[in-house]
N, C-alpha and C positions, 0 to 999 in steps of 0.2 A: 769321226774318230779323233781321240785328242792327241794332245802331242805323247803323251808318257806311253801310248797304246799306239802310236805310227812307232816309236822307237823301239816298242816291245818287240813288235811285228818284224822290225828289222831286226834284232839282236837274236830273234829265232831262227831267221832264214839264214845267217850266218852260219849260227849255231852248229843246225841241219847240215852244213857243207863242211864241218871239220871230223877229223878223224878222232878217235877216242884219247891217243894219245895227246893230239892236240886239244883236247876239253881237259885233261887231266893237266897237262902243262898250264894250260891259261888256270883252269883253278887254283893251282900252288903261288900262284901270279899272285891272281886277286887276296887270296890268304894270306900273303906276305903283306900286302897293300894297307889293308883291313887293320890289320897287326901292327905295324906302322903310325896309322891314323888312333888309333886305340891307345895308344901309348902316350901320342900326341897329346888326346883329350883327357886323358888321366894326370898328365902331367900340368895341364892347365890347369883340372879340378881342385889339385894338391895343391895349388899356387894362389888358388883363390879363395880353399879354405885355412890356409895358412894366413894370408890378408885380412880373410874376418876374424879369425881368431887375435889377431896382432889389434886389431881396430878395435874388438871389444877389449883388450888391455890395454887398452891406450884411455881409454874411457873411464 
C-alpha cells in the first residue's frame, strides 16, 4: 500500500466515527478553505497575465 492509500485508509476510519453533523461542519470547513486557495490562484494568474501582457508591450 502506498503512502496516498495508508492516508486514504485513515481519513475513512475517521470519517466512519463522526456524526453527520460533524461531516457537514468539516465540509463548510474545507469549502471555505478551497475558496480561499482559489482566490489565491486566480489572483496570481491575473498577476501574471498582466506581466506578459506589460512585457509583450514593453517589446
Amino acid at each position: 500500500m502506498n503512502l496516498f492509500e495508508e492516508e486514504l485508509a485513515e481519513a475513512k476510519e475517521m470519517v466512519s466515527e463522526r456524526s453527520t453533523e460533524e461531516l457537514f461542519d468539516n465540509l463548510n470547513e474545507m469549502n471555505l478553505v478551497i475558496r480561499e486557495h482559489t482566490c489565491g490562484i486566480q489572483v496570481i494568474l491575473d498577476e501574471l497575465s498582466r506581466r506578459k501582457k506589460q512585457n509583450k508591450e514593453e517589446k
